[in-house]
KESELUM-380348 format. One record per atom (N, C-alpha, C, O, CB): residue number from 1; residue in one letter; y, x, z. Coordinates in steps of 0.2 Angstrom, whole numbers. Glycine has a CB too. Layout:
# KESELUM-380348
{site NUM; 'A'; {Y; X; Z}} ...
//
This chain:
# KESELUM-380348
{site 1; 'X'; {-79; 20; 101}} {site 1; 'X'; {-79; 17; 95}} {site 1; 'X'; {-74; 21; 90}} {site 1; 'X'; {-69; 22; 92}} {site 1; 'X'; {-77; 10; 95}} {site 2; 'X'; {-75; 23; 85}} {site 2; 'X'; {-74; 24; 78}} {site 2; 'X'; {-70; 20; 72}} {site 2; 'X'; {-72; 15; 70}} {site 2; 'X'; {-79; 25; 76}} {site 3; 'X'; {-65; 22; 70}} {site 3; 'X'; {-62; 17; 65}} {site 3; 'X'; {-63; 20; 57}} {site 3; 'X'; {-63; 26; 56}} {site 3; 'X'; {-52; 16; 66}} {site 4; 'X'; {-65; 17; 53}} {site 4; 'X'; {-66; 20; 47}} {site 4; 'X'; {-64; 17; 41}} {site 4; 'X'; {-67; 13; 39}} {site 4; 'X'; {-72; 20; 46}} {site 5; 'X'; {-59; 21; 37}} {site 5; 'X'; {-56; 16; 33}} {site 5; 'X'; {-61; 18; 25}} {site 5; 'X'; {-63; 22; 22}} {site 5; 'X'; {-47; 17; 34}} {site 6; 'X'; {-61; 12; 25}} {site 6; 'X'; {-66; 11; 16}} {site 6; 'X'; {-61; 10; 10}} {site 6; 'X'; {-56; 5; 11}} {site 6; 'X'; {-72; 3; 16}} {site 7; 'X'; {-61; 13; 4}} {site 7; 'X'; {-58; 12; -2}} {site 7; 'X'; {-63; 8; -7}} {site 7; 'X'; {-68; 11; -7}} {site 7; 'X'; {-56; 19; -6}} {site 8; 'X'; {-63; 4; -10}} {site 8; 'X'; {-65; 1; -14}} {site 8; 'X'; {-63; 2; -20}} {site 8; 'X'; {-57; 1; -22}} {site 8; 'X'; {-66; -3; -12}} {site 9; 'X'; {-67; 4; -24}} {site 9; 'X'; {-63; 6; -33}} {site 9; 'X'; {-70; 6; -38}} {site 9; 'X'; {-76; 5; -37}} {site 9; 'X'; {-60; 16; -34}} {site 10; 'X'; {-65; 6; -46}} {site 10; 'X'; {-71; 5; -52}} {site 10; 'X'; {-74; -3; -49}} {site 10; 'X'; {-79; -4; -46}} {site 10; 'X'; {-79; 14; -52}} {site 11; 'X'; {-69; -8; -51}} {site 11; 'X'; {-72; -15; -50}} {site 11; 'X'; {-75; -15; -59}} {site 11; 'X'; {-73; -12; -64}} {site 11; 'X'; {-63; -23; -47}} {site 12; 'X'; {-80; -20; -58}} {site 12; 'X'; {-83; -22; -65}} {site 12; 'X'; {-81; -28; -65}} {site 12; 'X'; {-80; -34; -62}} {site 12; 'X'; {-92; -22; -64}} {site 13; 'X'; {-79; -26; -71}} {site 13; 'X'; {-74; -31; -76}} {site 13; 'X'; {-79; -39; -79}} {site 13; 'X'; {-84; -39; -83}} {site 13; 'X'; {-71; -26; -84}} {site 14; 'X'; {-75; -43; -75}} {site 14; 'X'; {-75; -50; -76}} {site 14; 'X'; {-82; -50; -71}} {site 14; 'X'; {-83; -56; -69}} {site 14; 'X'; {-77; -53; -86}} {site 15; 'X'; {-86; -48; -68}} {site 15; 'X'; {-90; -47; -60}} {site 15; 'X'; {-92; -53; -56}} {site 15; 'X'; {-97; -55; -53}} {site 15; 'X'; {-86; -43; -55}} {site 16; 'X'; {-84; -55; -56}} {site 16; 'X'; {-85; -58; -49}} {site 16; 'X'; {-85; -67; -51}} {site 16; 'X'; {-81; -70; -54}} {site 16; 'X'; {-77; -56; -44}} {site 17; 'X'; {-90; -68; -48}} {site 17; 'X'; {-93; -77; -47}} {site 17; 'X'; {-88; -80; -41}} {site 17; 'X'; {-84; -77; -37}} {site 17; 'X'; {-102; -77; -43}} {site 18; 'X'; {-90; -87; -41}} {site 18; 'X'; {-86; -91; -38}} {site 18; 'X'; {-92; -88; -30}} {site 18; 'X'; {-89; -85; -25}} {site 18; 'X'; {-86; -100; -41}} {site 19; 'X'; {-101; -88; -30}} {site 19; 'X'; {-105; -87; -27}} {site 19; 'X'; {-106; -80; -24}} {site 19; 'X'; {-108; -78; -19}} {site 19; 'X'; {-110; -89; -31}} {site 20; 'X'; {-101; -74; -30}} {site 20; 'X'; {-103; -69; -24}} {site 20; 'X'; {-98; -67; -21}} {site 20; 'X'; {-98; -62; -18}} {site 20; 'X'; {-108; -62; -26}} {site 21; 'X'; {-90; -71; -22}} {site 21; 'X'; {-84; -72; -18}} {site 21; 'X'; {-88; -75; -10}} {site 21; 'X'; {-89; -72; -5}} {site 21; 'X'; {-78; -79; -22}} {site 22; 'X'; {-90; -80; -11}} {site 22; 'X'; {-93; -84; -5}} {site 22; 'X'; {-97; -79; 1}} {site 22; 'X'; {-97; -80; 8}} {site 22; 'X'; {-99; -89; -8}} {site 23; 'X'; {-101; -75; -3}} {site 23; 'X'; {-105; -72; -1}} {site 23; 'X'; {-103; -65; 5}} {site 23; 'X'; {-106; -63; 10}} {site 23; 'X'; {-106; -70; -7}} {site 24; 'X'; {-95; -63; -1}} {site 24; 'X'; {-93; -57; 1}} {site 24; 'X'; {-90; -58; 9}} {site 24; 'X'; {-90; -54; 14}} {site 24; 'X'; {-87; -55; -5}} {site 25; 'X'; {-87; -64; 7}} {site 25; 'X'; {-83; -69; 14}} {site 25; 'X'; {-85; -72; 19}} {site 25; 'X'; {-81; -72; 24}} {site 25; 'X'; {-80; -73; 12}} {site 26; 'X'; {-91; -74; 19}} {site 26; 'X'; {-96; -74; 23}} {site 26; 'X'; {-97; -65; 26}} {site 26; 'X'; {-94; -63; 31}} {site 26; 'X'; {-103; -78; 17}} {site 27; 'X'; {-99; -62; 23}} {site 27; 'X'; {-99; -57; 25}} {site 27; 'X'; {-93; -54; 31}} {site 27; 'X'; {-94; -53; 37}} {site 27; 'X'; {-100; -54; 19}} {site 28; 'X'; {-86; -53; 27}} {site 28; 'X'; {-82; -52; 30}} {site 28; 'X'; {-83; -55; 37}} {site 28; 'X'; {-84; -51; 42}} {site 28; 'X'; {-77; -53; 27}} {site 29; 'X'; {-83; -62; 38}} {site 29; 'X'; {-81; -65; 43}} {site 29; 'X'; {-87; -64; 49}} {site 29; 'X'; {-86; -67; 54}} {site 29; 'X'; {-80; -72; 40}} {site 30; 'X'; {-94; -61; 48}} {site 30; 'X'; {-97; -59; 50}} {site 30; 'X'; {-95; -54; 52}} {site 30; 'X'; {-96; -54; 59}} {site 30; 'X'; {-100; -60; 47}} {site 31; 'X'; {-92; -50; 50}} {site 31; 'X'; {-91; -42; 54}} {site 31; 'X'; {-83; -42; 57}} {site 31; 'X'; {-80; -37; 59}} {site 31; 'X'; {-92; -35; 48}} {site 32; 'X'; {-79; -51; 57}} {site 32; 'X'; {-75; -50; 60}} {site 32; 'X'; {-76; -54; 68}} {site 32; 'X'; {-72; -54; 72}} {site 32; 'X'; {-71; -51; 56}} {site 33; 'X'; {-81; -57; 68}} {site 33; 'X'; {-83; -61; 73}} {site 33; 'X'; {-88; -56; 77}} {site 33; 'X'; {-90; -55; 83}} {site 33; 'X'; {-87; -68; 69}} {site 34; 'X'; {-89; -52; 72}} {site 34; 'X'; {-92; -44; 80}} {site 34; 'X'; {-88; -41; 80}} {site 34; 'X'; {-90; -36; 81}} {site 34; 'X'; {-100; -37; 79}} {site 35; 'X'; {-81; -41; 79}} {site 35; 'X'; {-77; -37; 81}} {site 35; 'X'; {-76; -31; 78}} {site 35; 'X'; {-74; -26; 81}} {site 35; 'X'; {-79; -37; 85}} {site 36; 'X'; {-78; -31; 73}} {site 36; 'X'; {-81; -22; 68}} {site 36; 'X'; {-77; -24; 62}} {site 36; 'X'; {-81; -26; 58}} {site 36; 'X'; {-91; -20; 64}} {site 37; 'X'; {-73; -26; 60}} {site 37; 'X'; {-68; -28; 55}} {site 37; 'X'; {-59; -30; 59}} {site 37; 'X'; {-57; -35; 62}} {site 37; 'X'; {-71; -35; 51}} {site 38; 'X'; {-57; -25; 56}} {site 38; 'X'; {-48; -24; 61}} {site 38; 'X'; {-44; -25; 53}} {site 38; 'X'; {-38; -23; 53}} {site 38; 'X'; {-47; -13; 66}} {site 39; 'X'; {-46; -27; 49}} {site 39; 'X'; {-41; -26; 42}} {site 39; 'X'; {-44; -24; 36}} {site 39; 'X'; {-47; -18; 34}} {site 39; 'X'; {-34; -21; 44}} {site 40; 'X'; {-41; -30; 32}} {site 40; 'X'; {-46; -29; 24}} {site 40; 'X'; {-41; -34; 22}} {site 40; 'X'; {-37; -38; 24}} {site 40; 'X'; {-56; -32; 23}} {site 41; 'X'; {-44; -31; 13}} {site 41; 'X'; {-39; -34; 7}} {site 41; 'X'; {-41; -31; 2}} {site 41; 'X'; {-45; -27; 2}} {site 41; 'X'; {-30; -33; 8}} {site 42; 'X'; {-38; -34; -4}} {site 42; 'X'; {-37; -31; -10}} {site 42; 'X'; {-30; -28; -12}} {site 42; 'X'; {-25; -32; -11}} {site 42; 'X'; {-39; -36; -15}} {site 43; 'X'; {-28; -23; -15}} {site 43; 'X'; {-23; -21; -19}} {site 43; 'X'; {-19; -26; -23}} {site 43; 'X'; {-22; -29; -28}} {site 43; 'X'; {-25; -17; -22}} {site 44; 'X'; {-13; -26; -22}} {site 44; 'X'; {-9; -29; -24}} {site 44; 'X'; {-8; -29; -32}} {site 44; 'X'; {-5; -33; -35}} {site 44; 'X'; {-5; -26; -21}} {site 45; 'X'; {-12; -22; -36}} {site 45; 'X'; {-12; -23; -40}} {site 45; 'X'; {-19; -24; -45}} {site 45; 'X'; {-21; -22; -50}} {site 45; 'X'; {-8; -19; -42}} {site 46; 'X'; {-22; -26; -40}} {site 46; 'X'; {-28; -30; -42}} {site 46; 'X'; {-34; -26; -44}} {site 46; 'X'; {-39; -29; -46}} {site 46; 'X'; {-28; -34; -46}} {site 47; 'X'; {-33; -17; -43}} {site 47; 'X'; {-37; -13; -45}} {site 47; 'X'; {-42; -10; -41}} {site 47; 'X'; {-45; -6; -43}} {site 47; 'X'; {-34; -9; -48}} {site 48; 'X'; {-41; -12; -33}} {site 48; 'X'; {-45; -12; -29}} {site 48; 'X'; {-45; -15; -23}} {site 48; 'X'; {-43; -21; -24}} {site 48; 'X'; {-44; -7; -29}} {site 49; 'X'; {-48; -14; -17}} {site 49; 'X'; {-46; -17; -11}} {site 49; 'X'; {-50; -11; -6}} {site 49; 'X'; {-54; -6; -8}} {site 49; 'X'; {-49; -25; -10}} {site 50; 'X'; {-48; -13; 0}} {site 50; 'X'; {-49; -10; 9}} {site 50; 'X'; {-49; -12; 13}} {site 50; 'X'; {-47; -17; 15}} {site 50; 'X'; {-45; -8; 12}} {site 51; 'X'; {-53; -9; 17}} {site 51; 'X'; {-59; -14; 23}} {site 51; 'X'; {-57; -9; 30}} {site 51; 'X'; {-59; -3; 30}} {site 51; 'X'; {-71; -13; 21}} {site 52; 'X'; {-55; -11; 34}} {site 52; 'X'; {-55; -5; 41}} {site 52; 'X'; {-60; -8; 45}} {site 52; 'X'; {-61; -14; 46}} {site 52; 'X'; {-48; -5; 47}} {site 53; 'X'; {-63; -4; 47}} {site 53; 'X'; {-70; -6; 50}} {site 53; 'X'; {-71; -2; 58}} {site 53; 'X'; {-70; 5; 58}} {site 53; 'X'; {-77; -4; 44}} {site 54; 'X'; {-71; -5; 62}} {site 54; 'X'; {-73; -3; 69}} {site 54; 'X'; {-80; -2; 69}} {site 54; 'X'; {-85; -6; 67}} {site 54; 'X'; {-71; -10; 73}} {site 55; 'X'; {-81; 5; 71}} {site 55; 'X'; {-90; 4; 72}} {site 55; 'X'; {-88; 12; 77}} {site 55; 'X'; {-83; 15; 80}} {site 55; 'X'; {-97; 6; 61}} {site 56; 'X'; {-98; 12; 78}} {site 56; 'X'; {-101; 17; 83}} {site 56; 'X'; {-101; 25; 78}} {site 56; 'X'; {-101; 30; 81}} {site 56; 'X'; {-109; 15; 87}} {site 57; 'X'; {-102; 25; 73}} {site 57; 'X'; {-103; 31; 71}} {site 57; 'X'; {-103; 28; 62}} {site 57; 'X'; {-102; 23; 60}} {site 57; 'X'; {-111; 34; 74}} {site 58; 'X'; {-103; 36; 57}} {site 58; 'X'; {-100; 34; 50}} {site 58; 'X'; {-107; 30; 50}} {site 58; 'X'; {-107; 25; 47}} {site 58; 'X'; {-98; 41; 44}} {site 59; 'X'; {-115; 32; 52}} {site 59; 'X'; {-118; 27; 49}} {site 59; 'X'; {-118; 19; 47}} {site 59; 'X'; {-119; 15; 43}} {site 59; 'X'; {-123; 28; 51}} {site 60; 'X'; {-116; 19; 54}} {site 60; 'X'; {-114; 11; 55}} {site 60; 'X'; {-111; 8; 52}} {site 60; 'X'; {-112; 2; 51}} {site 60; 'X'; {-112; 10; 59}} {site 61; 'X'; {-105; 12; 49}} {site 61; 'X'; {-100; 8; 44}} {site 61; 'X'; {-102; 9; 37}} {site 61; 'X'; {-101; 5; 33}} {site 61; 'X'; {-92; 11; 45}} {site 62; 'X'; {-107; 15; 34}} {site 62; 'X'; {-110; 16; 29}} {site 62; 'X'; {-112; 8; 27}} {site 62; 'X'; {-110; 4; 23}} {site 62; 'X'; {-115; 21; 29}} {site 63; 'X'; {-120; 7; 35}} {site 63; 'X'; {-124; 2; 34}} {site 63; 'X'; {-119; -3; 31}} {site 63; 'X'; {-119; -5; 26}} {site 63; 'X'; {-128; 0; 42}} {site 64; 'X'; {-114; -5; 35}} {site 64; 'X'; {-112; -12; 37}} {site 64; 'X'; {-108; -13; 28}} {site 64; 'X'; {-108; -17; 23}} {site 64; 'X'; {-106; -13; 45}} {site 65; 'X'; {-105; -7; 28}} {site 65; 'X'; {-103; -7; 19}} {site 65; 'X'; {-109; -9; 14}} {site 65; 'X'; {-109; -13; 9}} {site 65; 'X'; {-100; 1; 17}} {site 66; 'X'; {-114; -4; 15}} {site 66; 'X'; {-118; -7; 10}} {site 66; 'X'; {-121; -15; 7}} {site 66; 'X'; {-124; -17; 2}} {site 66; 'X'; {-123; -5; 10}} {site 67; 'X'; {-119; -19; 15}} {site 67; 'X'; {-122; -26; 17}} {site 67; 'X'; {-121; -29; 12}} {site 67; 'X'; {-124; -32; 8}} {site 67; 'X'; {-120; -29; 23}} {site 68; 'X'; {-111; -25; 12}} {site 68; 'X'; {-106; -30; 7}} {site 68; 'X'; {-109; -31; 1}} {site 68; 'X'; {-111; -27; -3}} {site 68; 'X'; {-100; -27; 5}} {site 69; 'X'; {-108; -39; 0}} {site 69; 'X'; {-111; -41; -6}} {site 69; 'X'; {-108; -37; -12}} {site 69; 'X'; {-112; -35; -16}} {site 69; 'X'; {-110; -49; -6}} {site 70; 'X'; {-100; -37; -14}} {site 70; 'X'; {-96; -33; -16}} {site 70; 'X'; {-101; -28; -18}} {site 70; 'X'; {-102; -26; -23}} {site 70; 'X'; {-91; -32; -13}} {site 71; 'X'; {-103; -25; -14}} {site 71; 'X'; {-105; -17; -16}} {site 71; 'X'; {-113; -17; -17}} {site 71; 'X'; {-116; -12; -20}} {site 71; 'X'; {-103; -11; -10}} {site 72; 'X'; {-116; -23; -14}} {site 72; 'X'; {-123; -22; -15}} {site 72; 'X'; {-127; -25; -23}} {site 72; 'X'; {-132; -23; -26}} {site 72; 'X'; {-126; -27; -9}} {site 73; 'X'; {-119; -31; -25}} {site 73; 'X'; {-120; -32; -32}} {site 73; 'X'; {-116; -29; -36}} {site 73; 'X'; {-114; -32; -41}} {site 73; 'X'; {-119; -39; -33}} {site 74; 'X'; {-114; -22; -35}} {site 74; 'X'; {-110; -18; -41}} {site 74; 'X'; {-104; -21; -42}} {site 74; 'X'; {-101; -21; -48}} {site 74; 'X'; {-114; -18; -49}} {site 75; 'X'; {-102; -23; -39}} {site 75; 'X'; {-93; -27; -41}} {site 75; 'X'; {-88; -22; -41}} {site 75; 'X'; {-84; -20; -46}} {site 75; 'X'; {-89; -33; -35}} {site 76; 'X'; {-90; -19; -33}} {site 76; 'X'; {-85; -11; -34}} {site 76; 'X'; {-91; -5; -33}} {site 76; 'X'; {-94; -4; -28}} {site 76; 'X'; {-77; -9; -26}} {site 77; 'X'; {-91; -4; -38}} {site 77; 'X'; {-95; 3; -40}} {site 77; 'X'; {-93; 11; -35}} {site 77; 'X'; {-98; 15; -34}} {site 77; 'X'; {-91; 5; -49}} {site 78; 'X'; {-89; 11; -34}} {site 78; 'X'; {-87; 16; -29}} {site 78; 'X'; {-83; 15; -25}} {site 78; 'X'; {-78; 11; -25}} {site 78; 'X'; {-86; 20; -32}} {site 79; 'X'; {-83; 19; -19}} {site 79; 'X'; {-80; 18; -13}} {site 79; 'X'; {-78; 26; -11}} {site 79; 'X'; {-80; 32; -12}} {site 79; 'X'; {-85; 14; -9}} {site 80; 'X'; {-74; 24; -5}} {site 80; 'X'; {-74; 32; -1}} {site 80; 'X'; {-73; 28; 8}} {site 80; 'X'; {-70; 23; 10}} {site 80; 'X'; {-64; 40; -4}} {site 81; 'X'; {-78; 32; 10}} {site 81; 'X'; {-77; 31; 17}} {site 81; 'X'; {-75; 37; 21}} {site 81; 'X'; {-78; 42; 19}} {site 81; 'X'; {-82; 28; 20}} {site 82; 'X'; {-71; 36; 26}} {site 82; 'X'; {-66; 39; 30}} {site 82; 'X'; {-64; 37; 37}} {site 82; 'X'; {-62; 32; 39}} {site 82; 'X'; {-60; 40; 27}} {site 83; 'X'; {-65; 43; 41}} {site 83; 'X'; {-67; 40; 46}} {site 83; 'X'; {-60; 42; 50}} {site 83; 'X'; {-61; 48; 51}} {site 83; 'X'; {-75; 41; 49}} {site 84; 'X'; {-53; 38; 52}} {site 84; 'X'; {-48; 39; 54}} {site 84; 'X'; {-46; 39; 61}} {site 84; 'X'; {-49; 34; 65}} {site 84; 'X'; {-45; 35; 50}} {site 85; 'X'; {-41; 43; 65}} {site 85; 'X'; {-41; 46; 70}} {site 85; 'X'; {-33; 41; 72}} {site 85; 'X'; {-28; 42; 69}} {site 85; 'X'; {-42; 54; 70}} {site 86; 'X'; {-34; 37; 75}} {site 86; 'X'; {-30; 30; 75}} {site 86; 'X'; {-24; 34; 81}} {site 86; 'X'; {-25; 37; 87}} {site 86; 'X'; {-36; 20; 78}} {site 87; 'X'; {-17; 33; 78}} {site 87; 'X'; {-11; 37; 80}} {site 87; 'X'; {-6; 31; 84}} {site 87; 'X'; {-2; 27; 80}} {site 87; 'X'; {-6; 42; 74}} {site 88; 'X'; {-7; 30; 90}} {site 88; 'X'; {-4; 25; 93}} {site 88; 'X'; {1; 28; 101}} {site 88; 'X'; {0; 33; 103}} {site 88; 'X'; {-11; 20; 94}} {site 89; 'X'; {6; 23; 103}} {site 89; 'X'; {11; 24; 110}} {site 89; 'X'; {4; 27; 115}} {site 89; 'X'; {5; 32; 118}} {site 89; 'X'; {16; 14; 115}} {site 90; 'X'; {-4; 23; 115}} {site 90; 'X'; {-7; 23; 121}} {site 90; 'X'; {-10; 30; 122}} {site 90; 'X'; {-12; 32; 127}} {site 90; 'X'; {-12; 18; 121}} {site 91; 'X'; {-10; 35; 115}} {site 91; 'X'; {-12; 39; 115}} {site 91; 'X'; {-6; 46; 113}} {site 91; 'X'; {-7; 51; 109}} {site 91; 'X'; {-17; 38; 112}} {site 92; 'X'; {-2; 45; 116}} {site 92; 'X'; {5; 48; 112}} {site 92; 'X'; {5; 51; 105}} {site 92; 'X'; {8; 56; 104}} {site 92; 'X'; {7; 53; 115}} {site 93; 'X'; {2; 47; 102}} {site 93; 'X'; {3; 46; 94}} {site 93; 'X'; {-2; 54; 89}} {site 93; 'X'; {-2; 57; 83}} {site 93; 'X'; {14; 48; 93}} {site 94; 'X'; {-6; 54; 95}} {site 94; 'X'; {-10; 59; 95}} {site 94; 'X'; {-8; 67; 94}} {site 94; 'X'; {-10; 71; 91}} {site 94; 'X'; {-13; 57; 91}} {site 95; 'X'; {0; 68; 99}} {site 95; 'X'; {2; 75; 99}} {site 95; 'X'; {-3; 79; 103}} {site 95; 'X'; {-3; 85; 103}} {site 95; 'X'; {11; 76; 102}} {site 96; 'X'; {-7; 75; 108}} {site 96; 'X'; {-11; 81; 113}} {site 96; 'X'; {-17; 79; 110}} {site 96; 'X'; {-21; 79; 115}} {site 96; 'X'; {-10; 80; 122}} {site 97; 'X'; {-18; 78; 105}} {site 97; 'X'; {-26; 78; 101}} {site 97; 'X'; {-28; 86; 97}} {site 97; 'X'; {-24; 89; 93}} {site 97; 'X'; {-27; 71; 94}} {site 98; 'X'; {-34; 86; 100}} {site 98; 'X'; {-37; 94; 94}} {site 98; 'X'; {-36; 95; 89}} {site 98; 'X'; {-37; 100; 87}} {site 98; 'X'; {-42; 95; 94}} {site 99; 'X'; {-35; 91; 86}} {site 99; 'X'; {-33; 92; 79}} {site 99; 'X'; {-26; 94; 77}} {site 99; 'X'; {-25; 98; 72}} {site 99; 'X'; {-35; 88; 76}} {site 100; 'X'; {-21; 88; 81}} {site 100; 'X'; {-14; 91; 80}} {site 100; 'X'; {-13; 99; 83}} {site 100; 'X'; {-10; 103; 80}} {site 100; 'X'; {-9; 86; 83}} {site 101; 'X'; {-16; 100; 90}} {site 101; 'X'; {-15; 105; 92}} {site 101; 'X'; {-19; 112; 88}} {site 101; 'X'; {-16; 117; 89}} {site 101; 'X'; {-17; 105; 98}} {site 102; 'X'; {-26; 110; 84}} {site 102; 'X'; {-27; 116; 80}} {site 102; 'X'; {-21; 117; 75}} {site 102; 'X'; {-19; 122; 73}} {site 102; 'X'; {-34; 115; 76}} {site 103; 'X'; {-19; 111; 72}} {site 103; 'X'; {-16; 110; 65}} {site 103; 'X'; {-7; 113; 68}} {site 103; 'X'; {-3; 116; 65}} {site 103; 'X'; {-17; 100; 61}} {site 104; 'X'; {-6; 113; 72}} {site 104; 'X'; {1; 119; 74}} {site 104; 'X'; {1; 125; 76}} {site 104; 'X'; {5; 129; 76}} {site 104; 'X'; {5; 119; 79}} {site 105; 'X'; {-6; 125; 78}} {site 105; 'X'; {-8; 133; 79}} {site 105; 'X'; {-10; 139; 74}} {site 105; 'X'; {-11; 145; 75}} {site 105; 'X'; {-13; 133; 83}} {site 106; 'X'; {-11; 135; 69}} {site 106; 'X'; {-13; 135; 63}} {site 106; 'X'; {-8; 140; 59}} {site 106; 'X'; {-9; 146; 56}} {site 106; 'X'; {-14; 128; 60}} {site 107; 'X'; {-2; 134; 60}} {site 107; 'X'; {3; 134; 57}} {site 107; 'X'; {6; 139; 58}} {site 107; 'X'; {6; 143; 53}} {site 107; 'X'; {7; 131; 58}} {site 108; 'X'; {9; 140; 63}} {site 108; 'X'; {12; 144; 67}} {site 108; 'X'; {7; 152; 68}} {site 108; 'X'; {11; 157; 69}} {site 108; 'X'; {13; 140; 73}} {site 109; 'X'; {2; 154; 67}} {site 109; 'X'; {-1; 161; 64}} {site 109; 'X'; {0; 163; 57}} {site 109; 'X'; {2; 169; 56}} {site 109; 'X'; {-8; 160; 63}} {site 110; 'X'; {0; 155; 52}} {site 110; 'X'; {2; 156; 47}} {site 110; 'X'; {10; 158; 44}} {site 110; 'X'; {11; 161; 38}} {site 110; 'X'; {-1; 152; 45}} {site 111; 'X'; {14; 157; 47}} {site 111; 'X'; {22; 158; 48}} {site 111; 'X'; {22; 166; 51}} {site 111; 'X'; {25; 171; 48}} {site 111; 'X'; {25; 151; 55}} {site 112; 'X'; {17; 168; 60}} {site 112; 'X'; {17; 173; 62}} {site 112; 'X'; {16; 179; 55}} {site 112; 'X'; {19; 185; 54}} {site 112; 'X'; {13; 172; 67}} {site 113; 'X'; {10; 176; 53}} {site 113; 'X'; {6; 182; 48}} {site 113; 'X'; {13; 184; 43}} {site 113; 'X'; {15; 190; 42}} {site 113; 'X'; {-2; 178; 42}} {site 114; 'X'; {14; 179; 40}} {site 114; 'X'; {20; 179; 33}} {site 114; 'X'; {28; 184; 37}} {site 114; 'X'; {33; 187; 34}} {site 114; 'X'; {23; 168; 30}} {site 115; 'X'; {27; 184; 42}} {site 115; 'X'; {35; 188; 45}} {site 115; 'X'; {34; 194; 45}} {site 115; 'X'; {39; 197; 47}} {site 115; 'X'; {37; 186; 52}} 
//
């Protein structure tokens, strides 16, 4: 499984119903009851919100994003999805992942080259 974090942005002003709140939340609670929803909200300063979504691949979180009422009825106009490489004790914070290991080898050519 895959974690993918979603941005929500460009909310349409005055948008939102009591009905497609219901809607949206209903939804949420749907993809938290399969287990594909690990953390969602809105911004604190009310100019957007963020969905972490548990899935098998980016289609899957695309699909399940578009479901969103939020986005199926134009509320947030744009989004970015990203699909995040989760840094935890169980995986030692991902120091022995290919990508940290390209991204110091990297470095360290680039340090080698400049000397």
């Amino acid at each position: 499984m895959s974690c993918f974090l979603v941005l929500l942005s460009d909310k349409k002003a005055n948008g939102l119903t009591p009905e497609l709140l219901l809607a949206h939340v209903h939804h949420l609670q749907q993809l938290s009851a399969a287990g594909q929803l690990r953390f969602c909200g809105p911004y604190a300063d009310n100019q957007g919100a963020m969905l972490l979504l548990q899935c098998t691949d980016r289609q899957q979180a695309e699909q399940l994003l578009l479901a969103d009422p939020f986005i199926h009825a134009g509320y947030y106009k744009q989004y970015q999805l990203q699909e995040v490489l989760e840094a935890n004790p169980a995986n030692h914070w991902l120091l022995q992942e290919g990508q940290t290991i390209n991204n110091l080898t990297a470095n360290k050519a680039a340090i080698n080259a400049a000397e």
